[in-house]
ZAZAGU-72430 format. One record per residue: residue in one letter; x, y, z of N, C-alpha, C, O, CB in turn. Coordinates in Angstrom, 1 decimal. Atoms other than C-alpha are relative to their C-alpha. Glycine has a CB too. Layout:
BEGIN
ATOM code    n_u    n_v    n_w   ca_u   ca_v   ca_w    c_u    c_v    c_w    o_u    o_v    o_w   cb_u   cb_v   cb_w
ATOM    A      X      Y      Z      X      Y      Z      X      Y      Z      X      Y      Z      X      Y      Z
...
//
This chain:
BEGIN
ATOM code    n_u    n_v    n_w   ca_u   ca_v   ca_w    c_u    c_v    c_w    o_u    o_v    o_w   cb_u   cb_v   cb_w
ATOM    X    0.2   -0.8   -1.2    8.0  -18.7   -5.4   -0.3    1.5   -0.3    0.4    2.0   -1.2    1.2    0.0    1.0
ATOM    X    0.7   -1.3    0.0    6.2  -15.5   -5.3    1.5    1.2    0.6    2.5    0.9    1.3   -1.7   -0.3    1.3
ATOM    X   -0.9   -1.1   -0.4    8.2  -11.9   -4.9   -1.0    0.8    0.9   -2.2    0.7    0.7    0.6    0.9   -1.2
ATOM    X    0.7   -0.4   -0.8    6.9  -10.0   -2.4    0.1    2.0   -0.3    1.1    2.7   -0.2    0.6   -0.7    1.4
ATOM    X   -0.4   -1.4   -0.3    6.1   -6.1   -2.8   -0.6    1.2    0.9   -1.7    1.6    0.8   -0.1    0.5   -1.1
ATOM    X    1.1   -1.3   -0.9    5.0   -3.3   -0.4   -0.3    1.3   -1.0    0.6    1.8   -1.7    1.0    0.8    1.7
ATOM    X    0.0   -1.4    0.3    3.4   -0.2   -1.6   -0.8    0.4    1.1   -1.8    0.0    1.8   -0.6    0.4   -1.5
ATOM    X    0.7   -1.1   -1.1    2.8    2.4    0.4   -1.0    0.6   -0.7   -1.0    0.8   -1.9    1.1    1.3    0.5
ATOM    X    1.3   -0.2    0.1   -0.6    3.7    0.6   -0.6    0.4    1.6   -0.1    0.0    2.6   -0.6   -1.4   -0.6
ATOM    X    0.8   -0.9   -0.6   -3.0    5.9    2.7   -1.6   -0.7   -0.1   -2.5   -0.3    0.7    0.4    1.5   -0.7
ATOM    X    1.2    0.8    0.1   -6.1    3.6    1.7   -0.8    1.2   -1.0   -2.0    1.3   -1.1   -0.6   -0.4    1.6
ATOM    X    0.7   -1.1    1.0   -7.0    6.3   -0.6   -0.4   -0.5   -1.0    0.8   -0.7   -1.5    0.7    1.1   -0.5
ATOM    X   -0.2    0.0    1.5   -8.3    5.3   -4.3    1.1    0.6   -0.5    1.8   -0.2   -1.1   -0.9    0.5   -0.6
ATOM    X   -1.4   -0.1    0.4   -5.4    7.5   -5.3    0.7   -0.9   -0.3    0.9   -1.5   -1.3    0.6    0.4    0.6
ATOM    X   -1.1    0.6   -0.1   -3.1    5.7   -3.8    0.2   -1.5   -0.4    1.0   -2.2    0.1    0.3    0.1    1.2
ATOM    X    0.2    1.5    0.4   -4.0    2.4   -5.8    0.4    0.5   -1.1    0.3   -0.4   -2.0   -1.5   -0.9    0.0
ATOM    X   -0.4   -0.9    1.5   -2.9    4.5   -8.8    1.6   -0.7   -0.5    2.1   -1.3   -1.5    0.2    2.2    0.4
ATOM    X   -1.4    1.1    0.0    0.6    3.3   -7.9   -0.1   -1.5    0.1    1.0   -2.0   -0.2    0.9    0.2    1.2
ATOM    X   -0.2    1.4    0.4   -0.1   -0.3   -7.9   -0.2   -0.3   -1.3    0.6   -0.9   -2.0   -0.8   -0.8    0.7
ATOM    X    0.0   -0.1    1.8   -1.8    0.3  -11.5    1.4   -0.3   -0.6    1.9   -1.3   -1.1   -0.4    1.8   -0.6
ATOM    X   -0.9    0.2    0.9    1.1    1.8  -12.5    1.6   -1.3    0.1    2.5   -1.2   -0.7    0.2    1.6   -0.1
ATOM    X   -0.8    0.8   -0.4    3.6   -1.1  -11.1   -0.3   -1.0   -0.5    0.8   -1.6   -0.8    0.2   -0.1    1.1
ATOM    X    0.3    0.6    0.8    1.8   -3.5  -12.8   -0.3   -0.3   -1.6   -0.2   -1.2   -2.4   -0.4   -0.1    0.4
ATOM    X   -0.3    0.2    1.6    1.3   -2.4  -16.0    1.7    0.1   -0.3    2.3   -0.6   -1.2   -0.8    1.2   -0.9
ATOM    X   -1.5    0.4    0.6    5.0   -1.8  -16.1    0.6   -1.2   -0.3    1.6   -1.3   -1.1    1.0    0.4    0.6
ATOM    X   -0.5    1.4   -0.3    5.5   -5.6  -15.3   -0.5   -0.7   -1.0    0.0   -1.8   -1.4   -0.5   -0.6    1.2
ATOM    X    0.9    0.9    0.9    3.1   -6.5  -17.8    0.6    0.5   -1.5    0.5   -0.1   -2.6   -1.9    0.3    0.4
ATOM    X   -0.4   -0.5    1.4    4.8   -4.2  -20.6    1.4   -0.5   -0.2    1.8   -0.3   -1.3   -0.1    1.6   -0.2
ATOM    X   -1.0    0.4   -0.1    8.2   -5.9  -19.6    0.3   -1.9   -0.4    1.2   -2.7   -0.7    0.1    0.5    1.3
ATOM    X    0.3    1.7    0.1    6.3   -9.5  -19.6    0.6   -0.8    1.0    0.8   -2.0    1.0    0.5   -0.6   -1.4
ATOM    X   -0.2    0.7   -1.2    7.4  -10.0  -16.6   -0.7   -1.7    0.4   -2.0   -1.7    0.4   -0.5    1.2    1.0
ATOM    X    0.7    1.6   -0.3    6.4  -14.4  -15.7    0.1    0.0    1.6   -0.5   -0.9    2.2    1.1   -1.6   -0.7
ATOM    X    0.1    0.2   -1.6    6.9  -13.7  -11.9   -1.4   -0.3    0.3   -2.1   -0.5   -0.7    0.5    1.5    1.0
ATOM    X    0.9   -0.4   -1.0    4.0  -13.6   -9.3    0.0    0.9    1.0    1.1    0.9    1.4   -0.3   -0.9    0.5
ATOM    X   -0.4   -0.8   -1.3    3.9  -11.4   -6.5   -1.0   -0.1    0.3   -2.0   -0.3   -0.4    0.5    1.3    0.2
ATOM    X    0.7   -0.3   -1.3    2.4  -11.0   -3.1    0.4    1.8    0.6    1.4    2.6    0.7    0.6   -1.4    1.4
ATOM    X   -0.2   -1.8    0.6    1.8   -7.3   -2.9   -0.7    0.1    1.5   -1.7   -0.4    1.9   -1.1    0.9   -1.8
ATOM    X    0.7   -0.9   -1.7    1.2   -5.6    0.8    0.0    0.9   -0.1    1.1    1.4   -0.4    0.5    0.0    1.3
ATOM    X    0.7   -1.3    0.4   -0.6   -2.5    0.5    0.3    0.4    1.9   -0.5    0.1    2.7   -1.9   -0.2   -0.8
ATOM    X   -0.2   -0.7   -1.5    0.7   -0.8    4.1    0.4    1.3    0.2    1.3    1.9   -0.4    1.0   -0.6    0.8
ATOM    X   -0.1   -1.2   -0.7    0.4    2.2    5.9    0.4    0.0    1.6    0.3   -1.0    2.3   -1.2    0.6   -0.1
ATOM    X   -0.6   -0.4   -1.1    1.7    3.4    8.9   -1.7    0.6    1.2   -2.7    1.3    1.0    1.3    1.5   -0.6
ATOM    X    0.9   -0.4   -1.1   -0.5    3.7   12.1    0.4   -0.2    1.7    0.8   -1.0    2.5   -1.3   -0.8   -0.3
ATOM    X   -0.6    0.0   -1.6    0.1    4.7   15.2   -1.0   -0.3    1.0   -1.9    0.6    1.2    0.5    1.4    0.4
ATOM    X    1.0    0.5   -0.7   -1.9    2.6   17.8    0.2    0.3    1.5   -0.3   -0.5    2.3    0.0   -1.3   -0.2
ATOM    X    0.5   -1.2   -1.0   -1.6    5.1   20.7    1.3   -0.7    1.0    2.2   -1.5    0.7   -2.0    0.0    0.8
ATOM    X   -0.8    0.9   -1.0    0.3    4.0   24.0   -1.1   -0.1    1.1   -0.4   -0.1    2.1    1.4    0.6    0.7
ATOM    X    0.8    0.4   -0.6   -2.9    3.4   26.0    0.0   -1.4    0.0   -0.1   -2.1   -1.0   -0.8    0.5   -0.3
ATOM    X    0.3    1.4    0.2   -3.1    0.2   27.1   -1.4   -0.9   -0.2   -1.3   -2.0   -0.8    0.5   -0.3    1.1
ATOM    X    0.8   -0.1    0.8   -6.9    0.0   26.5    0.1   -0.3   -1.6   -0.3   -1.3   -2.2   -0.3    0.9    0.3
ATOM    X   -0.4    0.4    1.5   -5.8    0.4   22.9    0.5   -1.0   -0.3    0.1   -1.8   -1.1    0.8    0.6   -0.5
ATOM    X   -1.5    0.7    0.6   -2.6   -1.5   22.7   -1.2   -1.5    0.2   -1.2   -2.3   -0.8    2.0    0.1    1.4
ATOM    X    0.5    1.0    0.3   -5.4   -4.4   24.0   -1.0   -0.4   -0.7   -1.1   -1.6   -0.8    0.0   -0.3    0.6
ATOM    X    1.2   -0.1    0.4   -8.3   -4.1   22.6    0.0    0.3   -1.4   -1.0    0.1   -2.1   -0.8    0.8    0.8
ATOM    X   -0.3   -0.5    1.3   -7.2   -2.9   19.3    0.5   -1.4   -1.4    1.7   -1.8   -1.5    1.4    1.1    0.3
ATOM    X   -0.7    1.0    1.1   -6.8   -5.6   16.1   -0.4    0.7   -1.6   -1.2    1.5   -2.0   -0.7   -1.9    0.1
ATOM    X    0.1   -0.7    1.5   -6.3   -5.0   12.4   -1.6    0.1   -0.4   -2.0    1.0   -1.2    0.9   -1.0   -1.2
ATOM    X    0.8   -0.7    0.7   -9.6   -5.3   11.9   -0.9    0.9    0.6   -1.7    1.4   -0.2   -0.6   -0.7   -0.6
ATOM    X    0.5   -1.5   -0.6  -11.0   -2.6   13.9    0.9    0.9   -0.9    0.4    1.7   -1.7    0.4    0.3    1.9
ATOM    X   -0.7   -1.4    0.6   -8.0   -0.5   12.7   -0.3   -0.1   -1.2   -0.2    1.1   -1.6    1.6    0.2    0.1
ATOM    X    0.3   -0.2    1.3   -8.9   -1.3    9.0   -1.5    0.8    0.2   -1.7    1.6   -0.7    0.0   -1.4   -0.9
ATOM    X    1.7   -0.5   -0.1  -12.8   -0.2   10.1    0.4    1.3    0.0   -0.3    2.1   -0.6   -1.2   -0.4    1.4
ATOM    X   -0.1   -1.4   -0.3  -11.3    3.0   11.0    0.2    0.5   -1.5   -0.5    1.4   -2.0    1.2    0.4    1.1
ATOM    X   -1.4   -0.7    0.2   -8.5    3.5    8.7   -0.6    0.3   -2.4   -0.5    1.1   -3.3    2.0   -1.7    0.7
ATOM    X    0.3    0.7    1.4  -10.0    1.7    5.4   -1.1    0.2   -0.7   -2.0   -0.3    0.0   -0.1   -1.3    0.0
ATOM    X    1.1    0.4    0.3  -13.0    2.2    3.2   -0.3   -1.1   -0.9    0.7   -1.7   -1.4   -0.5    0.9   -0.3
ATOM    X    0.4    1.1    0.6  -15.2   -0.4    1.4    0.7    0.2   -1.3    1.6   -0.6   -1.6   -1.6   -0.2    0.0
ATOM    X   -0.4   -0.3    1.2  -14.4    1.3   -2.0    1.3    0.0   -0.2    1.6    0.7   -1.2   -0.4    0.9   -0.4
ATOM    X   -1.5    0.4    0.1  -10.6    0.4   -1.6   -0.1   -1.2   -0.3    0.6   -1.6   -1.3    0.8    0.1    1.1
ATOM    X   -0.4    1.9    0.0  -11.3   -3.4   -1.0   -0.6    0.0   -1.5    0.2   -0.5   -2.3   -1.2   -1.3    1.4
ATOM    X    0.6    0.2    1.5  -13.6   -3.2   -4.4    0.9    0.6   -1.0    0.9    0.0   -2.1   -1.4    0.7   -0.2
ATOM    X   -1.2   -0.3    0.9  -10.7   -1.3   -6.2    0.9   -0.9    0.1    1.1   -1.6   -0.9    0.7    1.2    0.3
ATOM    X   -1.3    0.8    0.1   -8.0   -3.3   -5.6   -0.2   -1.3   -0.4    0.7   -2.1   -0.8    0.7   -0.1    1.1
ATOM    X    0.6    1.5    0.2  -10.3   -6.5   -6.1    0.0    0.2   -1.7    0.4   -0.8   -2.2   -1.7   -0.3    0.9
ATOM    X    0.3   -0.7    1.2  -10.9   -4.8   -9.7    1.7   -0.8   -0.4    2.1   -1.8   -0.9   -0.4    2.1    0.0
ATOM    X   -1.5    0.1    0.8   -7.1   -4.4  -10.4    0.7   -1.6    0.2    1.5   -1.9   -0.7    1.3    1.2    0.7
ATOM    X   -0.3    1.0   -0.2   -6.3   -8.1   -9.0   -0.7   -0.4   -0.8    0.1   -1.1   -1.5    0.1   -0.4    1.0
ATOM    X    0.2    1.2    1.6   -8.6   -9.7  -11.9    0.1    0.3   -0.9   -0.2   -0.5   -1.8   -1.1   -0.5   -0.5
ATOM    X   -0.7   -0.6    0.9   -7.1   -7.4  -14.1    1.1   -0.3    0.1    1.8    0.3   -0.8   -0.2    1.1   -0.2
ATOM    X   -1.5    0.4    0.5   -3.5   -9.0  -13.6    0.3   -1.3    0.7    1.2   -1.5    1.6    1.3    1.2    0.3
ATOM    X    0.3    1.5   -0.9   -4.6  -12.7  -12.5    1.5   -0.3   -0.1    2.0   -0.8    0.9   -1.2   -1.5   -0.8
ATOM    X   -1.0    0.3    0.4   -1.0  -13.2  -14.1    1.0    0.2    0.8    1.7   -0.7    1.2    0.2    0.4   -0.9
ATOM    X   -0.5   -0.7   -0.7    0.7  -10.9  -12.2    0.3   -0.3    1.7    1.4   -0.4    2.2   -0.8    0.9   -0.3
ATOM    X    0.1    0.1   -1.3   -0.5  -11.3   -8.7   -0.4   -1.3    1.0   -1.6   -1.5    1.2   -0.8    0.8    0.1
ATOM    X    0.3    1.1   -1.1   -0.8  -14.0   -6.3   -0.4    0.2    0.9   -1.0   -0.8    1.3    0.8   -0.6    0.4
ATOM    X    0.8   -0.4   -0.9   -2.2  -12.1   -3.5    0.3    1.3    0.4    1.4    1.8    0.4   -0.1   -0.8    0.9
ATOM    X   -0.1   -1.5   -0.5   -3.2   -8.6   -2.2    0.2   -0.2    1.4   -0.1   -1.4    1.7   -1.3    0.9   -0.2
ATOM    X   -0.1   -0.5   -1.5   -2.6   -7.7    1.5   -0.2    1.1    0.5    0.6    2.0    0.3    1.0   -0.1    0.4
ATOM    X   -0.4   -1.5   -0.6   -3.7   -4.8    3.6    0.7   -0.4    0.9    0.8   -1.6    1.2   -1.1    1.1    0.6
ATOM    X   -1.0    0.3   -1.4   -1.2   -4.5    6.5    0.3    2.0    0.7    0.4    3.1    0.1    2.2   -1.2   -0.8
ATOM    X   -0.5   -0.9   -0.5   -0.3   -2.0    8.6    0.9    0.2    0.7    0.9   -0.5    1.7   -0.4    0.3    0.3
ATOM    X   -0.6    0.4   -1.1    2.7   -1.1   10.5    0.1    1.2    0.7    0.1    2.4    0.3    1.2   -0.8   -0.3
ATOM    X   -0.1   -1.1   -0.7    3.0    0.3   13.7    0.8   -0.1    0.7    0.5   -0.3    1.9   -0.9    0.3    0.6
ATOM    X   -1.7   -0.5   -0.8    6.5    0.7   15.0   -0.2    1.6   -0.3   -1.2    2.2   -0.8    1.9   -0.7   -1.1
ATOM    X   -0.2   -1.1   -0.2    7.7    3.9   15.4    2.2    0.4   -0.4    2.7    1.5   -0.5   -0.8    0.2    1.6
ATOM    X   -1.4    0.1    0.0   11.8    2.9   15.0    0.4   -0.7   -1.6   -0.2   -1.7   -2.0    0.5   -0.9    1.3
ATOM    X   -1.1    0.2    1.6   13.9    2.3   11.3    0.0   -1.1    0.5   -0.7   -1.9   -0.2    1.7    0.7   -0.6
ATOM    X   -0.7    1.9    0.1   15.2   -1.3   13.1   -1.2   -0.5    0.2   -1.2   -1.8    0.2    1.2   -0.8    1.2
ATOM    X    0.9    0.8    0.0   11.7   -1.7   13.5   -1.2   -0.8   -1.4   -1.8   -1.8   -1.6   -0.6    0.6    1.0
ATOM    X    0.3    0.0    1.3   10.5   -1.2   10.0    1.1   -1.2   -0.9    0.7   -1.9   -1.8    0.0    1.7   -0.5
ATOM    X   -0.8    1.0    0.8   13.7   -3.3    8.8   -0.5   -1.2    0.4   -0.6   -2.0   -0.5    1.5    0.1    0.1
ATOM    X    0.6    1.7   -0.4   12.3   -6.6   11.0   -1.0    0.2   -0.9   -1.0   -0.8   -1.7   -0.6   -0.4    1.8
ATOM    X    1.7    0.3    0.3    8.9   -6.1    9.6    0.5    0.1   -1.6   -0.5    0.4   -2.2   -1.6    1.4    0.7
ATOM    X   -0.3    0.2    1.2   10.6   -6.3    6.1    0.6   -1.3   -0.2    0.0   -2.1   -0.9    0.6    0.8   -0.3
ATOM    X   -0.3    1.2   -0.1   12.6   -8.9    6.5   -1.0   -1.7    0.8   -1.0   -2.9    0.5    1.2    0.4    0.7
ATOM    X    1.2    0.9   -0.6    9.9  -10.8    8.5   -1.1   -0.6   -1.0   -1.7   -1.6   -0.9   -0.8    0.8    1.0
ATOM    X    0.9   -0.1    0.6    7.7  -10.2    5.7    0.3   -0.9   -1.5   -0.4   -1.4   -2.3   -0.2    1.5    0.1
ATOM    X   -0.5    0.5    1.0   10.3  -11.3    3.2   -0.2    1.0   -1.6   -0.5    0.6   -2.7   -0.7   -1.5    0.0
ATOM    X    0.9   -1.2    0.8    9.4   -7.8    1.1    1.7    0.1   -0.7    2.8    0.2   -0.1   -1.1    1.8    1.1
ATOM    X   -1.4   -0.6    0.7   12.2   -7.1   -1.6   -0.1    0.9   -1.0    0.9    1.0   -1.6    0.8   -0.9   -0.7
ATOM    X    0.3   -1.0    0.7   10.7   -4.4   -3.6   -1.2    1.1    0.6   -2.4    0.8    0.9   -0.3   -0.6   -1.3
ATOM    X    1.4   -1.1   -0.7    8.7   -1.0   -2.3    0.1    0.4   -1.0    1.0    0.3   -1.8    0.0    1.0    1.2
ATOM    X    0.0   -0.7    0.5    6.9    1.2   -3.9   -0.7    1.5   -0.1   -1.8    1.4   -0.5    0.0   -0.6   -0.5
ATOM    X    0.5   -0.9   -1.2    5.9    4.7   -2.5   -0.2    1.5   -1.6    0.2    1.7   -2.8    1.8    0.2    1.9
ATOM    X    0.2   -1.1    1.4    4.5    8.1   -4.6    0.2    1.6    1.5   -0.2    1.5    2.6   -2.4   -0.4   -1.3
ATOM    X   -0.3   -0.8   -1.3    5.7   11.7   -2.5   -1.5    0.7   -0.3   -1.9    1.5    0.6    1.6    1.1    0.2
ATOM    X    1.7   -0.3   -0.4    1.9   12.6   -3.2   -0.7   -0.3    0.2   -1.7    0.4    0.2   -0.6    0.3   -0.5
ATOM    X    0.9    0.6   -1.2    0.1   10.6   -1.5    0.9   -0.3    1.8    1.7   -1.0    2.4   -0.5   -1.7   -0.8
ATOM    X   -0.2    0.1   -1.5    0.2   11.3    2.0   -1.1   -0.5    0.9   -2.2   -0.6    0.5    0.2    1.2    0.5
ATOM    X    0.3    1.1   -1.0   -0.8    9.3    5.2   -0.7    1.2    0.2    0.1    2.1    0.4    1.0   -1.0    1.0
ATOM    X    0.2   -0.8   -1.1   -3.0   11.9    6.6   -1.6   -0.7    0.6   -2.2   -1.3   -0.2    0.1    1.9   -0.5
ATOM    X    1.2    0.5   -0.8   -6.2   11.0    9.2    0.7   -0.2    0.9    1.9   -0.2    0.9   -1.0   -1.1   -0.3
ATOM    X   -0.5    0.4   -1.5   -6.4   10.1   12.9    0.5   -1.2   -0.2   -0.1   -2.0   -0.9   -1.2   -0.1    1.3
ATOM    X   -0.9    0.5   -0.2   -3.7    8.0   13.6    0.6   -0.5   -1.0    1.0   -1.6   -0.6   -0.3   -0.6    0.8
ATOM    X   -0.5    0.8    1.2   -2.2    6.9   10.2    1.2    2.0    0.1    1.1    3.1    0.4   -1.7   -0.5   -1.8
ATOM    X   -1.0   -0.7    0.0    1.4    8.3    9.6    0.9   -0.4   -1.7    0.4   -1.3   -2.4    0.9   -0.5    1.5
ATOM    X   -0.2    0.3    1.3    3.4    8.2    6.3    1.5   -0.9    0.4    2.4   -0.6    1.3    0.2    1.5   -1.2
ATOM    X   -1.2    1.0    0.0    6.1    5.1    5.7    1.0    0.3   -0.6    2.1    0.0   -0.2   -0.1   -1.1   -0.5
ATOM    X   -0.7   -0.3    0.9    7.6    6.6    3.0    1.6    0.0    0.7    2.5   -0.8    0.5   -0.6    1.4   -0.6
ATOM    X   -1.6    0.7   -0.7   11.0    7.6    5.4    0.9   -0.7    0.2    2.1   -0.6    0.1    0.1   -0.3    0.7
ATOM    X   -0.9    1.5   -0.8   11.5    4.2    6.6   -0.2   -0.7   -1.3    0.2   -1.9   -1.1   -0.7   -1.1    1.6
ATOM    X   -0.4    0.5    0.8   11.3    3.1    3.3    1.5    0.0   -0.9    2.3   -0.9   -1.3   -0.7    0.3   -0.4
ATOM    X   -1.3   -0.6    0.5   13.8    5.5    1.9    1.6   -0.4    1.2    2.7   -0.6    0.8   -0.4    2.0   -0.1
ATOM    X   -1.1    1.0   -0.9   16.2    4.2    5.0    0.4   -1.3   -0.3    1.5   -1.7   -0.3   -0.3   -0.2    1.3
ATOM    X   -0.4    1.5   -0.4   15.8    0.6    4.8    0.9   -0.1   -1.7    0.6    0.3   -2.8   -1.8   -1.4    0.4
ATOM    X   -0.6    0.3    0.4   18.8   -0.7    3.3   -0.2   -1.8   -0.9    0.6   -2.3   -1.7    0.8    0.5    0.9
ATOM    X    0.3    1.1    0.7   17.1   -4.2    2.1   -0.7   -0.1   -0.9   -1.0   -1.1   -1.5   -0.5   -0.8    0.5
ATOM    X    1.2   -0.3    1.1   14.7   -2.6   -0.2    0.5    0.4   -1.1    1.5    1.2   -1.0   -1.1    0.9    0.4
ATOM    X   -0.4   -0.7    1.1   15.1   -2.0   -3.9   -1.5    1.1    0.2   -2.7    0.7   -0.1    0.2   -1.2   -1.6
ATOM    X    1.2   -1.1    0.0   12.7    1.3   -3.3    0.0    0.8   -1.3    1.1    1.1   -1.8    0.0    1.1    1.4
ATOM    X    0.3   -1.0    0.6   11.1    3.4   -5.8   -0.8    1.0   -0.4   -2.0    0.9   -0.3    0.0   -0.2   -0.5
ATOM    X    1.3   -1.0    0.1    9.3    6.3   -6.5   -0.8    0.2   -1.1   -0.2    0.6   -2.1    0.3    1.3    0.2
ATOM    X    0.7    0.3    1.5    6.4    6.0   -9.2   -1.0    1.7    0.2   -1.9    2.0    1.0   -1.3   -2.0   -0.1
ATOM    X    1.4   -1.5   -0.2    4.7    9.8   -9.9   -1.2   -0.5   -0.1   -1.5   -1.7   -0.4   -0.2    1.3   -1.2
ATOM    X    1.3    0.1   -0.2    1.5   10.1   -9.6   -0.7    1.0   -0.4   -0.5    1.9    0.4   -0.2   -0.2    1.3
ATOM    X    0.7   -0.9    0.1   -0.6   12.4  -10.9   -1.6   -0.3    1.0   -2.2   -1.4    1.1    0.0    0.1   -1.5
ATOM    X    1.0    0.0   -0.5   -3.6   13.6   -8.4   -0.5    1.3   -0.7   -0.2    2.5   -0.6    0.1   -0.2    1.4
ATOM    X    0.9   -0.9    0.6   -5.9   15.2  -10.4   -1.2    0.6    0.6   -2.1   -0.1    1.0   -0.5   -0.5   -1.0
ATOM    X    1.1   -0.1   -0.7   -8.2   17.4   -9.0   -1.6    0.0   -0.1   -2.6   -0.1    0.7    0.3    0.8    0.5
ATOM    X    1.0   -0.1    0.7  -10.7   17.9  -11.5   -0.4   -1.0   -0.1   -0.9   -0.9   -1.3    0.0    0.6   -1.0
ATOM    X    0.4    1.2    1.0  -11.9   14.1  -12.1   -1.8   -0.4    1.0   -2.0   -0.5    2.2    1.6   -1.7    0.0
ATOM    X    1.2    0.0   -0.4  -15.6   13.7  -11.7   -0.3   -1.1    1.2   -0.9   -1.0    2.2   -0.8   -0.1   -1.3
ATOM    X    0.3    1.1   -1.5  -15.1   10.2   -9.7    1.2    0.2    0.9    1.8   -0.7    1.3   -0.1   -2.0   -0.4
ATOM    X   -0.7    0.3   -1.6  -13.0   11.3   -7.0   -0.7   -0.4    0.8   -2.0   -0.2    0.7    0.7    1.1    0.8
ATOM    X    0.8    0.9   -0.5  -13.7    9.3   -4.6   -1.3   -1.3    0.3   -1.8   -1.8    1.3   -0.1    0.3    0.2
ATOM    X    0.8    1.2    0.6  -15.9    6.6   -6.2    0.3   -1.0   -0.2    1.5   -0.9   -0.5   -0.4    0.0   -0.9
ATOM    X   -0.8    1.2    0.8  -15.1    3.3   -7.3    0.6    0.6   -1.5    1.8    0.4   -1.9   -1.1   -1.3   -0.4
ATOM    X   -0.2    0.0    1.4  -15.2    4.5  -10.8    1.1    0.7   -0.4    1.3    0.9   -1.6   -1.0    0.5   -0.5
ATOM    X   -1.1   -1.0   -0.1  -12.2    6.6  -10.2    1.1   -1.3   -0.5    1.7   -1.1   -1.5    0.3    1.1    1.7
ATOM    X   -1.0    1.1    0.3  -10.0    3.0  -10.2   -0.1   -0.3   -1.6    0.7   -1.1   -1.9   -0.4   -1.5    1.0
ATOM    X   -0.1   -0.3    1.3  -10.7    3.4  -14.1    0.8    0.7   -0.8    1.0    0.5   -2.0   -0.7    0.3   -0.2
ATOM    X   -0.4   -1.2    0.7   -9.1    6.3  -14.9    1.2   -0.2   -0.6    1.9   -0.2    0.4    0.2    1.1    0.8
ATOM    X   -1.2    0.7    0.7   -6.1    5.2  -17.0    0.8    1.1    0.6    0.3    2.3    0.6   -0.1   -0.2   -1.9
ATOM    X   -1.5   -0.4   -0.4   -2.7    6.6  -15.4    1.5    0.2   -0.8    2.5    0.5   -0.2    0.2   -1.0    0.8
//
């Protein structure tokens, strides 16, 4: 049976920097697991009811997500076939701790992993990090991050290269 991990993420290339580095640690440990890895951010889907109906993940990924995320992370998943058993974007949109603890337990998630420099910022996306650091079912951790500002592919695919 597969382990389940969340990392927090903003949909940024950055923020794929921390799955890098969570995997290679696994892989320098020789970790034999698998994991199911959910890549979630926080979004706040308004209180319009318009919204509340008309709104599904994949509109909110059109907004929230670009293409050059799905092609990064697709990269790092055939770079640790071993490793991973499946990616997930997800999002959650509570706004309450007991709501973030269901959607963990629901999810079956027993390891986060969150970086305090990458932040949630755009229209409607909020940072999880918080309700990470609250929820009491999570082994949470914080993995630095270096965000460099000088690197020629910010923002490119080619940036998911950059060794970490």
């Amino acid at each position: 049976m597969a382990t389940t991990i969340l990392i927090a993420t903003d949909y940024s290339l950055e923020s794929l920097n921390i799955l890098k580095k969570v995997l290679k640690e696994k892989e320098a440990a020789e970790d034999q697991n698998q994991y199911n890895i959910l890549l979630t951010s926080g979004y706040d889907s308004g209180d319009s009811i318009r919204d509340l109906l008309f709104n599904t993940k994949t509109s909110i990924f059109n907004k929230i997500r670009p293409a050059e995320f799905c092609d990064a992370y697709g990269i790092i998943k055939n770079k640790y076939p071993h490793l991973i058993n499946k990616i997930i974007c997800d999002v959650f949109t509570g706004s309450f701790q007991r709501t973030f603890n269901q959607y963990v337990k629901a999810e079956n998630i027993e390891e986060a992993y969150y970086s305090s420099s990458i932040k949630s910022k755009g229209k409607g996306k909020f940072d999880i990090v918080p309700y990470i650091k609250k929820c009491k079912d999570l082994q949470a951790r914080e993995i630095t991050v270096e965000v460099k500002e000088q690197v020629p592919e910010r923002g490119r695919l080619a940036e998911i290269f950059v060794e970490v």
